[in-house]
C-alpha positions in Angstrom: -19.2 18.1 13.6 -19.3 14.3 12.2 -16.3 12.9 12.5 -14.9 11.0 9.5 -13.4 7.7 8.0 -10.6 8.7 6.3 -7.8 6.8 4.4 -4.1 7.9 3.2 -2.7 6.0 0.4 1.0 6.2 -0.4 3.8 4.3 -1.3 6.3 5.3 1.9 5.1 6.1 5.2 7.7 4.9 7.5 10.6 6.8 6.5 11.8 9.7 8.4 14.1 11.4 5.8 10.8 11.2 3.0 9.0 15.1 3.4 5.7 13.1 2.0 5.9 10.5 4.5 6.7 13.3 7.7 3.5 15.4 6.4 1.4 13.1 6.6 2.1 11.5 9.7 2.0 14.8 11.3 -1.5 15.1 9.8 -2.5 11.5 10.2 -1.9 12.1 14.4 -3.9 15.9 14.1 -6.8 14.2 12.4 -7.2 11.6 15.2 -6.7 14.4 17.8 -9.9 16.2 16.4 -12.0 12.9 16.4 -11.5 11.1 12.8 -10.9 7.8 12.1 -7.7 8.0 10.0 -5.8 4.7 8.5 -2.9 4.5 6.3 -2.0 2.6 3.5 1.0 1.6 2.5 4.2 -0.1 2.8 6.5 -1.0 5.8 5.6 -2.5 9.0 1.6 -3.3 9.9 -0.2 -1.2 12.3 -3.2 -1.0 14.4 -4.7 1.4 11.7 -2.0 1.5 8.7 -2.3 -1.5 6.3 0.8 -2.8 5.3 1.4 -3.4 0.8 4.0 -5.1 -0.6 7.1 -3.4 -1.4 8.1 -3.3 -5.7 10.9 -4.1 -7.5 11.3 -1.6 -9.9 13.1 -3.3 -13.4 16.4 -2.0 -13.9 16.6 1.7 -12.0 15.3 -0.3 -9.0 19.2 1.2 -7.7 17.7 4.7 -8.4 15.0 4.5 -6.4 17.1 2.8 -3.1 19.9 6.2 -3.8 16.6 8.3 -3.1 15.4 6.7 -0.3 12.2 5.6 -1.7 10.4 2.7 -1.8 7.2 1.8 -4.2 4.3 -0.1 -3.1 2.7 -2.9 -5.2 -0.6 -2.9 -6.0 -3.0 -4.8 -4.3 -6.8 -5.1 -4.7 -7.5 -6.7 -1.7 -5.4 -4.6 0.3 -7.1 -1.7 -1.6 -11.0 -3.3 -0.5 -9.7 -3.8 3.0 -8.3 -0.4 3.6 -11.4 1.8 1.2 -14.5 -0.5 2.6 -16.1 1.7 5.0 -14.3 4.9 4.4 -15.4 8.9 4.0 -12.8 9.8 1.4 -9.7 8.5 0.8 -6.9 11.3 0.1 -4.0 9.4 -2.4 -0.8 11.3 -2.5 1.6 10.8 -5.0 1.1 9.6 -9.1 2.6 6.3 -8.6 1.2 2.9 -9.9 -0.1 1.8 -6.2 -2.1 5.2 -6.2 -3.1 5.4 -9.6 -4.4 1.8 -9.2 -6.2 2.4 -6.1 -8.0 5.3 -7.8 -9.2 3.2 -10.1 -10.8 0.7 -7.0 -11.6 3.9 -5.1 -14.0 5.1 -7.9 -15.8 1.9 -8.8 -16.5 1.9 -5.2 -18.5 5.2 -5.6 -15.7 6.8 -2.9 -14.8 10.0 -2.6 -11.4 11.1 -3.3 -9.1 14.0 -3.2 -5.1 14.0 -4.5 -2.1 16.0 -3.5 0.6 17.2 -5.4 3.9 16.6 -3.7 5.8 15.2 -6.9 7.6 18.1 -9.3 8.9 16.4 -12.7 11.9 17.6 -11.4 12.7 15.6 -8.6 12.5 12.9 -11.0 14.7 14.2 -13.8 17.6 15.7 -11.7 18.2 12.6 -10.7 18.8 11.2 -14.3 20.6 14.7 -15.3 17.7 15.8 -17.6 16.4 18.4 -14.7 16.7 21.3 -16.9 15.1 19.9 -20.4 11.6 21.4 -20.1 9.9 19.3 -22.9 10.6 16.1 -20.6 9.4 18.1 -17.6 6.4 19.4 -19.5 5.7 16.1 -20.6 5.6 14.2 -17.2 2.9 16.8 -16.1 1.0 15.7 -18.7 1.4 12.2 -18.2 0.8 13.0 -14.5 -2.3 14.6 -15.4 -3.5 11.9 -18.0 -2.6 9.1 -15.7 -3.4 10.1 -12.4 -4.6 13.9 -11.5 -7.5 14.0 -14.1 -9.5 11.5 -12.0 -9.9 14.2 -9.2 -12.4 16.9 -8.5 -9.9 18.7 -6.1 -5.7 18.8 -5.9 -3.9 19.8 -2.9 -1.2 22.2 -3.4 1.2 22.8 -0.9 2.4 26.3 -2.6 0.9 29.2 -4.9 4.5 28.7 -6.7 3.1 24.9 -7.6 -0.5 25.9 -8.1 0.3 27.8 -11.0 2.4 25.1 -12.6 -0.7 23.0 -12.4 -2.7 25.5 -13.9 0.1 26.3 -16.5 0.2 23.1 -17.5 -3.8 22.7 -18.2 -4.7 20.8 -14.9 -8.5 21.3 -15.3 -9.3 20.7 -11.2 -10.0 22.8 -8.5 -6.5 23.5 -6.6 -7.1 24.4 -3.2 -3.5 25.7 -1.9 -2.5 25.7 2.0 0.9 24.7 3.5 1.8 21.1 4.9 2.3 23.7 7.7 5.1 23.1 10.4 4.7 21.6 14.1 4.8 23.0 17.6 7.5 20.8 18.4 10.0 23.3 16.0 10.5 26.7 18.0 13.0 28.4 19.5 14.6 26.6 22.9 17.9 27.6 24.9 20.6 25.3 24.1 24.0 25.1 24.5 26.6 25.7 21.7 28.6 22.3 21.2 32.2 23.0 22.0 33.3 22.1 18.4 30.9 24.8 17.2 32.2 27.4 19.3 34.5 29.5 17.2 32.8 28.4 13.8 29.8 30.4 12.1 27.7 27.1 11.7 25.3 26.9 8.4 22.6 24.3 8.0 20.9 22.7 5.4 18.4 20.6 6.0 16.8 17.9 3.1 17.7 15.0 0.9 21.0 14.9 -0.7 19.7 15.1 -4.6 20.7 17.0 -8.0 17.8 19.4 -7.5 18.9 20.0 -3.5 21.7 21.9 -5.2 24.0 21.2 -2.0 26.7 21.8 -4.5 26.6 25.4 -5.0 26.6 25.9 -0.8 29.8 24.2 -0.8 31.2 26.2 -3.6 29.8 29.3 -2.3 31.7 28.6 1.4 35.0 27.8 -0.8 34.7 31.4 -2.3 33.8 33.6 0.8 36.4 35.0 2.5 35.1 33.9 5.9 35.4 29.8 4.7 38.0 29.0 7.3 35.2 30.3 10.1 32.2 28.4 8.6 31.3 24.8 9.4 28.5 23.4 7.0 26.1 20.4 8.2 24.0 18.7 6.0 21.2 17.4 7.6 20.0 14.5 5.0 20.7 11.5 3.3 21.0 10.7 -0.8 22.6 9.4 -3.7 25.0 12.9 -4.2 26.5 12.5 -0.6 29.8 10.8 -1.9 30.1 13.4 -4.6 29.2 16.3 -1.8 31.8 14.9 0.0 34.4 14.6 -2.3 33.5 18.7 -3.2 33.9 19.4 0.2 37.2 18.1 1.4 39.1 20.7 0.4 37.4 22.9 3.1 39.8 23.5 6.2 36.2 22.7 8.1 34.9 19.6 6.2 31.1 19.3 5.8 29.4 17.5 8.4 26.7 14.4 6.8 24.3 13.1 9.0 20.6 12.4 9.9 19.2 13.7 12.3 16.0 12.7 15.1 13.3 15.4 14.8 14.4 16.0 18.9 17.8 16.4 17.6 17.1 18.5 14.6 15.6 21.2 16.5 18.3 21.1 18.5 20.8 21.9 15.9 18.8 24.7 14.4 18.2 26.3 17.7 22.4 25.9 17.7 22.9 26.9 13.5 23.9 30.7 12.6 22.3 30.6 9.5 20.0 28.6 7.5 20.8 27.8 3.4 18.1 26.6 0.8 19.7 26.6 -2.1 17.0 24.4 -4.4 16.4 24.6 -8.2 12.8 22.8 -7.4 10.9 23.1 -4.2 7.0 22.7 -3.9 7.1 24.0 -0.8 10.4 23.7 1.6 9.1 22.2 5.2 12.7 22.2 6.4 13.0 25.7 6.0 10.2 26.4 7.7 11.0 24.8 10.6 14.3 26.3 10.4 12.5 29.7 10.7 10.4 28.6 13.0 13.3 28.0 15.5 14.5 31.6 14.9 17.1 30.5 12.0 17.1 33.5 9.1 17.6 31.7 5.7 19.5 32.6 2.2 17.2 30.7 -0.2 17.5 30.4 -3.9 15.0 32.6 -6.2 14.2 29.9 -8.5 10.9 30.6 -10.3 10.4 27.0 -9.4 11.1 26.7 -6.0 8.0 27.7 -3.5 10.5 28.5 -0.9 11.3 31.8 -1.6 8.0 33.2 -0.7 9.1 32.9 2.8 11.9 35.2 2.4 11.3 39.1 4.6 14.1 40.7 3.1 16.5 40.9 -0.1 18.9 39.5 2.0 17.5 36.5 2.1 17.4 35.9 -1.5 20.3 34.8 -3.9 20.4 34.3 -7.4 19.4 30.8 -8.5 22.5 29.0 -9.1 25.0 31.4 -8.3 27.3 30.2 -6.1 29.3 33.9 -6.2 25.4 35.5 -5.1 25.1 32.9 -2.2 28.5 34.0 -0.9 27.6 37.4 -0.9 24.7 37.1 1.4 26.3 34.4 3.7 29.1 37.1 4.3 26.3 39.5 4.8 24.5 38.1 7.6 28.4 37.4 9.3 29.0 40.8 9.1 25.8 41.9 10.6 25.0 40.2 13.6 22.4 42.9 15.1 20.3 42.9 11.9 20.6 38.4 11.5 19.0 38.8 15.6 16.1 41.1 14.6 15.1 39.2 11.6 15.4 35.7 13.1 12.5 37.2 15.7 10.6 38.1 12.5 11.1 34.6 11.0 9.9 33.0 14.0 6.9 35.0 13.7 6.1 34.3 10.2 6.2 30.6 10.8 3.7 30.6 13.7 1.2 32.0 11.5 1.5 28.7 9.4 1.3 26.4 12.2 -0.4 22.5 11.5 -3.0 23.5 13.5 -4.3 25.9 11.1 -3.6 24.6 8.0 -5.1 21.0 9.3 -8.5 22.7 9.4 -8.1 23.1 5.4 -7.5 19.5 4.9 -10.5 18.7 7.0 -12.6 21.4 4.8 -11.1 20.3 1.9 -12.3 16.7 2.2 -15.9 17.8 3.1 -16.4 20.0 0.2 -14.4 17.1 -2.0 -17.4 14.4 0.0 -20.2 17.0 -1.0 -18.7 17.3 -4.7 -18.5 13.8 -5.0 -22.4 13.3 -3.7 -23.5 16.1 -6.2 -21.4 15.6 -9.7 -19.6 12.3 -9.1 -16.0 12.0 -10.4 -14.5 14.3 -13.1 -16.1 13.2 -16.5 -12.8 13.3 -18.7 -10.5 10.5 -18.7 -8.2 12.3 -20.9 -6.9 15.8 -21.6 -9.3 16.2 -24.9 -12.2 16.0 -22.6 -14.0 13.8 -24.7 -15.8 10.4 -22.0 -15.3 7.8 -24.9 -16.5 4.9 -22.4 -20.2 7.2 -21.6 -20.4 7.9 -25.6 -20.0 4.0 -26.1 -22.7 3.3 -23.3 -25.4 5.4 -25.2 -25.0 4.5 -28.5 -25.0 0.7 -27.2 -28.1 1.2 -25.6 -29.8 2.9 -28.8 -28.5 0.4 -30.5 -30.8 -2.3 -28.0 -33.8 0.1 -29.0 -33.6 0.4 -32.3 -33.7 -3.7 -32.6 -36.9 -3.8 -30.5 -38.8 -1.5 -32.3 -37.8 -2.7 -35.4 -38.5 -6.5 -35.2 -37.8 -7.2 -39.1 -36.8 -9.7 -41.5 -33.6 -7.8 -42.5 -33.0 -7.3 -38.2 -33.7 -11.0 -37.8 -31.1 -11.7 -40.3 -28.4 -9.5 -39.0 -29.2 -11.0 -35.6 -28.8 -14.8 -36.5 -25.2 -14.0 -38.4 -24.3 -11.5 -35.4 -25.0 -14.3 -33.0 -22.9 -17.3 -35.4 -19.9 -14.6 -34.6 -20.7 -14.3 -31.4 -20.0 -18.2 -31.5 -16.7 -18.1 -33.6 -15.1 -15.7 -31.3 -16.2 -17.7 -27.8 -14.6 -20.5 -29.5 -11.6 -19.0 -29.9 -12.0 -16.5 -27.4 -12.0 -20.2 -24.9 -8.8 -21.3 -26.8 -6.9 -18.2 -25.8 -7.7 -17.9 -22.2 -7.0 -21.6 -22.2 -3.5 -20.8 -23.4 -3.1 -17.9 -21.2 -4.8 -18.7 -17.8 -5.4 -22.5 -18.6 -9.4 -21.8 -18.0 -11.1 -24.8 -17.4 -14.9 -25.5 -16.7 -16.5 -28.1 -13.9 -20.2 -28.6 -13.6 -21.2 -27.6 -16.8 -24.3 -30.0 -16.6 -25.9 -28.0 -14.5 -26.1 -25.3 -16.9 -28.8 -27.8 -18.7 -31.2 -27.7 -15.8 -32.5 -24.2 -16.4 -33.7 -26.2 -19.6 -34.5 -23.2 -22.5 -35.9 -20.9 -19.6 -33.3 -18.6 -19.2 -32.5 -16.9 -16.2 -29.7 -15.5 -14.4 -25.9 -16.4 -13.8 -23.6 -14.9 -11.0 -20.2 -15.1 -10.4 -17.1 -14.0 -8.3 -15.8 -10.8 -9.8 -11.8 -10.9 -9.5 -10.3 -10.9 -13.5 -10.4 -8.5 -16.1 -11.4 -11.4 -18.1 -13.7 -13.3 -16.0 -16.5 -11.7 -18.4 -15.1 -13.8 -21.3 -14.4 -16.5 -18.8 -17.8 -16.7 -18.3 -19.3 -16.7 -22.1 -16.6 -20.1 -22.1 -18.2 -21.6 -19.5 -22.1 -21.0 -20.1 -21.1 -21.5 -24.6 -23.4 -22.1 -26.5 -25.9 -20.4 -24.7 -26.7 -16.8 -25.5 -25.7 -14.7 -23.0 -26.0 -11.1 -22.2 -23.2 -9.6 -19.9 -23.5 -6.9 -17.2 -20.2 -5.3 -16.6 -18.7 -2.2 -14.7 -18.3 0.5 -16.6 -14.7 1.2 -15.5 -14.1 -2.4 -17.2 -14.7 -0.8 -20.9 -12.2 1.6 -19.9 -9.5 -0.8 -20.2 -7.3 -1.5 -23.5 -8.2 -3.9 -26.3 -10.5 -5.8 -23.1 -13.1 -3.0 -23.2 -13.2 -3.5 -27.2 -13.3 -7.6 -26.7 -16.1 -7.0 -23.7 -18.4 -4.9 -26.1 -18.3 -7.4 -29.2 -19.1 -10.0 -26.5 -22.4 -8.0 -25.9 -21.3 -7.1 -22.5 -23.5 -4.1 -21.3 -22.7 -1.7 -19.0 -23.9 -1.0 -15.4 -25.6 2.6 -15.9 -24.1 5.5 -14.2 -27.6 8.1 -15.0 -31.1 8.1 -14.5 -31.5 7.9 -18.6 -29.5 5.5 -19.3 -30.8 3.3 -16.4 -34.1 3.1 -18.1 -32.4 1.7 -21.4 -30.6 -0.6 -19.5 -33.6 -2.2 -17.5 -35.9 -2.6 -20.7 -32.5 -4.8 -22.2 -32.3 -6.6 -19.1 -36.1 -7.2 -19.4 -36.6 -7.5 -23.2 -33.7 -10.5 -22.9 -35.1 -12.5 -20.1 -38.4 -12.6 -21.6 -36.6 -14.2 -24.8 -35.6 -17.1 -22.4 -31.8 -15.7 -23.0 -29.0 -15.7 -20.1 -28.3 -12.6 -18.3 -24.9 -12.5 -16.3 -24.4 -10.7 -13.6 -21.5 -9.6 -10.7 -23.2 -9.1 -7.7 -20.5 -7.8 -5.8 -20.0 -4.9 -8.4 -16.4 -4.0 -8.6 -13.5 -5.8 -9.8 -11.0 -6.7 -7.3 -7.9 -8.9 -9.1 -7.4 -12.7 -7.3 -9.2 -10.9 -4.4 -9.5 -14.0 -1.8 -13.2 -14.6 -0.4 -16.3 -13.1 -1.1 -17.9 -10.0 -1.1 -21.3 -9.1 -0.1 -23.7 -9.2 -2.8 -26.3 -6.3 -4.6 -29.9 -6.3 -5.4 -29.8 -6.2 -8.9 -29.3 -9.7 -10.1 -32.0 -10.9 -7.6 -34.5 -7.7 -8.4 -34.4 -9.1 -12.0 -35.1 -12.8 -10.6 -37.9 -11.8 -8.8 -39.9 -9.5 -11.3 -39.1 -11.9 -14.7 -39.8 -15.3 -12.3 -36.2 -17.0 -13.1 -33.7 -18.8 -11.7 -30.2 -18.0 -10.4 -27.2 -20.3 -11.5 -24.3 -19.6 -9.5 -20.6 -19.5 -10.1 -17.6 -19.2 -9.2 -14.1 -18.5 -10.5 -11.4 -19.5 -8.6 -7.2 -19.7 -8.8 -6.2 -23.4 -8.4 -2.8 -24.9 -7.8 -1.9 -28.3 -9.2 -1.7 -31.4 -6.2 2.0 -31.6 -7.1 2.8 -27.6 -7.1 3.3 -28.5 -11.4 1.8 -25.6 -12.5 0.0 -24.4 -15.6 2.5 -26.1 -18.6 2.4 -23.2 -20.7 3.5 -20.5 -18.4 4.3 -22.2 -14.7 1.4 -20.5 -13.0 -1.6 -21.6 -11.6 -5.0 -22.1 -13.3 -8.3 -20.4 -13.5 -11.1 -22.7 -12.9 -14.7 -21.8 -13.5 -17.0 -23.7 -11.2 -20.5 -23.9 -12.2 -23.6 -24.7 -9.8 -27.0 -26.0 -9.8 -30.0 -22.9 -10.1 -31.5 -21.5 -7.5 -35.6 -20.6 -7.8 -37.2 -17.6 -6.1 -39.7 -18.2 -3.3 -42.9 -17.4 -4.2 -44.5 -17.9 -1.2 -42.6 -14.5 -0.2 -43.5 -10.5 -0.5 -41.1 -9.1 -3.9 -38.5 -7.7 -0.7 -38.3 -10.6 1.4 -38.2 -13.1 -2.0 -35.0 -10.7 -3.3 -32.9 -10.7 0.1 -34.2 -14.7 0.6 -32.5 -15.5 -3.3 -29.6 -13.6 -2.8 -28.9 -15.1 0.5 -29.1 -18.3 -1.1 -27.2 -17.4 -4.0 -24.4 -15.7 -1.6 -24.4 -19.0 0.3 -24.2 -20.9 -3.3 -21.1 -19.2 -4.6 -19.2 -19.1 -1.4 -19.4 -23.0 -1.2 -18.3 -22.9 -4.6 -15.4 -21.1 -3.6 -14.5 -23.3 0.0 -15.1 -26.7 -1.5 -12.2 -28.3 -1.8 -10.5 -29.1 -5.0 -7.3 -30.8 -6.7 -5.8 -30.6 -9.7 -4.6 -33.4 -11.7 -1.3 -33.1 -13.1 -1.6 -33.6 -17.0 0.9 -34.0 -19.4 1.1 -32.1 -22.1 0.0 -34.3 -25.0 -3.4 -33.7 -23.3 -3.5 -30.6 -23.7 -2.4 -30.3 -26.9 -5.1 -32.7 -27.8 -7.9 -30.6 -26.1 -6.7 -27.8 -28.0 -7.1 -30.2 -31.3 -10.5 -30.2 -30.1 -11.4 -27.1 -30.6 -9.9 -26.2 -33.5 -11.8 -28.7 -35.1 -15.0 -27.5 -33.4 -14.4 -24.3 -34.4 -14.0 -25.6 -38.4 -17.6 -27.2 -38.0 -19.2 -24.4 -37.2 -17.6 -22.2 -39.9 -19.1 -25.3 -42.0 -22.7 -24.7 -40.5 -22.7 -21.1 -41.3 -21.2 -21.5 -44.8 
C-alpha cells in the first residue's frame, strides 16, 4: 500500500491534559509506525516534523481560554504553505480561526482535506453558564457548519451519540463514525494499594475540571451516601472549577484529592481505583473512561442524551440519572455492597475496551483519508459555501463569462458606447481606488517607466501574490492602462473585496472544462486588442508570505501563442530607514515594484519557449523582491500634498467625461 503525506492541523498539540491533543499524538506515532509521512501543525515547541504557529491573544476572555487549558494558534500563510506543500491530505481538527483559515489555503491549493469533530457547543457554553440554552447551542452548530464543517466532503465523528447531532443539526457531509480508540499502554497490571488507600473505597474521575465535567454532582453524591466517611475521591485533571470543587469538597471527612497525573502514573491509579465515575452533561466520546475500563475499572456514567459515554455501559448499574446526585449515590453504594458482581463486570469491561483498541480504529482513519483523496480527485470540494446551498462565487463566474460573449458577438455602436463610459469608471474608481490603498497600506509605485516600453502592444504582467488587495494594487500601478485581471476564485469569495475585484474586471481562474473555454477566448479576444492581461503565476494567495513561489504555465502559454511580452512585478512590505513607519497607521508600506518586459524566444519549440519565459520571468520577479531598497522618511505635508494630487486628477477626468 502507498504510503502517504499527511498533515494534522490544530491549535494545541503539546498539552497533556487536552483529549484533542492526546488523540492525535497517539495517532500521529501509529501513522508513522505503518509507513506514512505524518507532520503536525501547530503551536508550542518546533519539531523535526511538527511546525511550530504562533500562539493568539484572544481580546478580552483571553483569561477564559488560560482557565481551560487551551491555547489558540494564529494564522499563518506561510506556515500554512510550508506545512500543506507536498502533502496527501491534510486532516484539520477543530473550528477555530487557524483551522478555518488554513482550509481556506488548503483548498486553493487543490489539497485534499478531511475534519473531525471534537468540539460540542457545549464545552464552550458551560464555561460561560449558558450550557443548557439550546438556541445558543443550536446556533454555534450552525455557525460551526457555515464557517468551518461545510468546506468538507467527510467529518470524523468519534461517537454515534455525536453523529446524530451532526445530522440533526443539517450537517450535509458524509460522517464516518469510529472511536479515537484507547492504547495498549492502558490494561490491567498488578499494583500495590498505596497505604493511604488502604481502608478507603477509592473513586476516580478522570478529565478536565469544567461546568460540563459535572465533578460537582460526584462530590455531592459522596456527601449523601452513607458510605462517605469510607470513600476517598481523586480527580485526575486540571481547570478553572478546581477552586470551587474544592471549596465543595472540604466538608468531606476524606477531602478530594486534585492532581495531574503522567499517562505511566494514571494507569497506575486506575489499576489501584475501586470504581470509576463519569458524570458528564456533554461527552463526544469519553477516552478517559475508556481507558478506565480498559484497566478493569467498572464505571457509573451519567445518561445524558448528550454524552457518548454511556454507550459503554454493560449493565443498569452503570448508568445514573443525568444530574442526579441522589441516583449517583445509589449506584456508588451498589457496587460497595457487591464486591463479587463489581469483579465479574470489571473482566467484562476490560473486554469491551480491547475490542476498540487504536490499532483498529487507526485503520479507519487511514481508509478514511483515502476515500476522502479519491473524493477529492473525482468531485472536488463540497460546492456550497453556505447552508442554502446556493455557490454565489460559480453563479458569478458564468454569468461574467457570458457577459464577455455577448460583447464579442455583438460588436455595435450602442456596445462600443457602453464600453468607452464603462472603461471612464473603470478610471474614476482606480483613481480613488489608489487614494484608499494609499491611505490604508501607503501603496507606492517604482519603475513605472517601464510600463511604457511595451509601447501600445499589450502583453502580460506578473506579480507576487501575497494581499487580498494586491489585484487593485496592481490596476494602481499599471493606471491608465486597460487591464484585465486573473484572480483565484476563492478571492471573489471574500467580503466587499470580491464585489470591488469584479467591477475591477478581474476574471476568475476557471474551475470546469466549460468555463475554461470562456475564459481562454477572453484571455485571447483581450491580447489581440493590444490590452494588459495580469496574471499570478504562483496561483494562491498566501498573506505577506516571504519569498517566492514557483511559477505556472498559464501566464507564459498565453505569451507564447499571442507573441507578447512579460512585464514583471513585484509587491513587497518595506520598512522605513529610520523604523518611522507608515504616518497614518505606524506600519510598514506596500511598495509595488515594476520591471522591464521580458520577450519570448522565438528561436525555441512553443514548450521549450514557455519554460525558457517563465524562467526568465521567475528570475525577474525574485530580483525584484531581493534588491535592496530604503525608504525615505517623509513628513507628512508630503503626503498630504500627493494626496492633493490626486484629488485634483481625479476632478479632471470627471471634467473629460462631462
Amino acid at each position: 500500500m502507498i504510503s502517504l503525506k499527511i498533515i494534522h492541523v490544530l491549535d494545541l498539540y503539546d498539552q497533556l491534559n487536552n483529549g484533542v491533543a492526546t488523540a492525535t499524538k497517539r495517532n500521529v506515532k501509529l501513522l508513522r509506525d505503518l509507513g506514512h509521512e505524518v507532520k503536525v501543525l501547530s503551536t508550542g515547541e518546533p519539531a523535526a516534523d511538527k511546525i511550530a504557529a504562533d500562539e493568539f491573544s484572544l481580546p478580552f476572555f483571553q483569561y477564559l481560554v488560560d482557565a481551560q487549558g487551551f491555547k489558540f494558534a494564529k494564522p499563518d500563510h506561510s506556515k500554512y504553505y510550508e506545512a500543506f506543500n507536498g502533502a496527501d491530505i491534510i486532516h484539520f481538527h477543530l473550528p477555530t480561526p487557524f483551522c478555518i483559515e488554513g482550509e481556506k489555503i488548503a483548498r486553493q491549493m487543490g489539497t485534499a482535506t478531511v475534519s473531525s469533530f471534537h468540539l460540542q457547543p457545549q464545552n464552550i457554553t458551560y464555561s460561560i453558564g449558558l450550557g443548557k440554552n439550546k438556541k445558543i447551542n443550536d446556533r454555534l452548530y450552525s455557525e460551526f457548519y457555515k464557517c468551518f464543517y461545510s468546506k468538507f466532503n467527510y467529518i470524523h465523528a468519534p461517537s454515534r451519540m455525536i453523529a446524530d447531532q451532526l445530522v440533526a443539526h443539517g450537517y450535509k457531509n458524509e460522517i464516518r463514525v469510529f472511536s479515537n480508540g484507547v492504547s495498549n499502554n492502558f490494561k490491567p497490571v498488578p499494583v500495590e494499594r498505596d497505604k493511604q488507600y488502604e481502608d478507603k473505597f477509592l473513586i476516580l474521575s478522570v478529565g478536565r475540571l469544567s461546568g460540563e465535567k459535572r465533578q460537582d454532582l460526584l462530590i455531592d453524591a459522596v456527601k449523601q451516601s452513607k458510605y462517605k466517611d469510607k470513600i476517598q475521591l481523586v480527580f485526575a485533571g486540571q481547570g478553572p472549577e478546581q477552586e470551587n470543587l474544592e471549596e465543595r469538597g472540604k466538608d468531606l471527612l476524606n477531602k478530594p484529592i486534585f492532581d495531574f497525573y503522567s499517562q505511566k502514573d494514571l494507569v497506575a491509579l486506575m489499576n489501584r481505583a475501586d470504581l470509576y465515575i463519569h458524570a458528564s452533561d456533554a461527552e463526544i466520546e469519553g477516552i478517559s473512561c475508556l481507558e478506565a475500563m480498559a484497566c478493569g475499572l467498572v464505571p457509573v456514567i451519567s445518561d445524558s442524551e448528550l454524552s457518548a459515554t454511556n454507550s459503554f455501559s454493560l449493565t443498569e448499574n452503570s448508568l445514573f440519572a443525568a444530574g442526579d446526585a441522589s441516583s449517583l449515590a445509589e449506584k456508588i453504594e451498589y457496587w460497595i455492597e457487591n464486591p463479587e458482581e463489581k469483579a465479574s463486570y470489571s473482566k467484562k469491561y476490560a473486554e469491551k475496551a480491547d475490542g476498540m483498541r487504536v490499532e483498529s480504529t487507526i485503520q479507519d482513519l487511514v481508509k478514511l483519508y483515502r476515500d476522502a483523496m479519491e473524493k477529492q480527485k473525482q468531485d472536488g470540494y463540497p460546492k456550497t459555501d453556505d447552508p442554502s446551498g446556493r455557490d454565489k462565487t460559480q453563479s458569478t463566474n458564468f454569468a461574467g463569462f457570458k457577459r464577455e460573449k455577448k460583447k464579442q458577438a455583438e460588436p455595435k455602436f450602442k456596445g462600443k458606447t457602453r464600453w468607452f463610459f464603462t472603461r471612464q469608471i473603470r478610471k474614476i474608481l482606480v483613481v480613488i481606488v489608489y487614494v484608499l490603498l494609499f491611505f490604508l497600506y501607503g501603496v507606492k509605485v517604482e519603475g513605472r517607466k517601464n510600463i511604457a516600453l511595451l509601447e501600445d502592444k499589450g502583453g502580460i504582467s506578473i506579480m507576487n501574490h501575497i494581499h487580498n488587495m494586491d489585484s487593485c494594487m496592481a490596476a494602481v500601478a499599471l493606471f491608465p492602462k486597460y487591464v484585465t485581471f486573473v484572480s483565484s476564485l476563492a478571492n471573489f469569495r471574500l467580503p466587499l473585496i470580491g464585489n470591488l475585484l469584479k467591477m475591477l474586471g478581474v476574471v476568475p481562474i476557471p474551475d470546469t472544462l466549460s468555463s475554461s473555454k470562456n475564459f481562454i477566448k477572453t484571455i485571447q479576444n483581450d491580447l489581440k486588442q493590444n490590452n494588459i492581461i495580469h496574471f499570478f503565476p504562483e496561483g494562491i494567495l498566501l498573506k505577506n508570505f516571504r519569498g517566492l513561489r514557483e511559477f505556472k504555465n498559464g501566464a507564459f502559454y498565453f505569451a507564447i501563442k499571442e507573441n507578447k511580452a512579460i512585464l514583471p512585478m513585484a509587491v513587497r512590505l518595506v520598512k522605513s530607514c529610520k523604523s518611522k513607519q507608515r504616518w497614518l497607521t505606524g506600519k510598514p508600506r506596500y511598495f509595488v515594484f515594476i520591471g522591464k518586459p521580458l520577450y519570448p524566444n522565438p528561436d525555441l519549440p512553443n514548450k521549450s519557449a514557455i519554460e525558457d519565459l517563465k524562467e526568465r520571468s521567475y528570475q525577474s520577479v525574485k530580483s525584484l523582491l531581493d534588491e535592496e531598497f530604503k525608504v525615505a522618511d517623509r513628513f507628512i505635508i508630503f503626503d498630504l500634498a500627493r494626496i492633493a494630487a490626486f484629488i485634483v486628477i481625479v476632478g479632471k477626468v470627471i471634467t473629460m467625461i462631462i
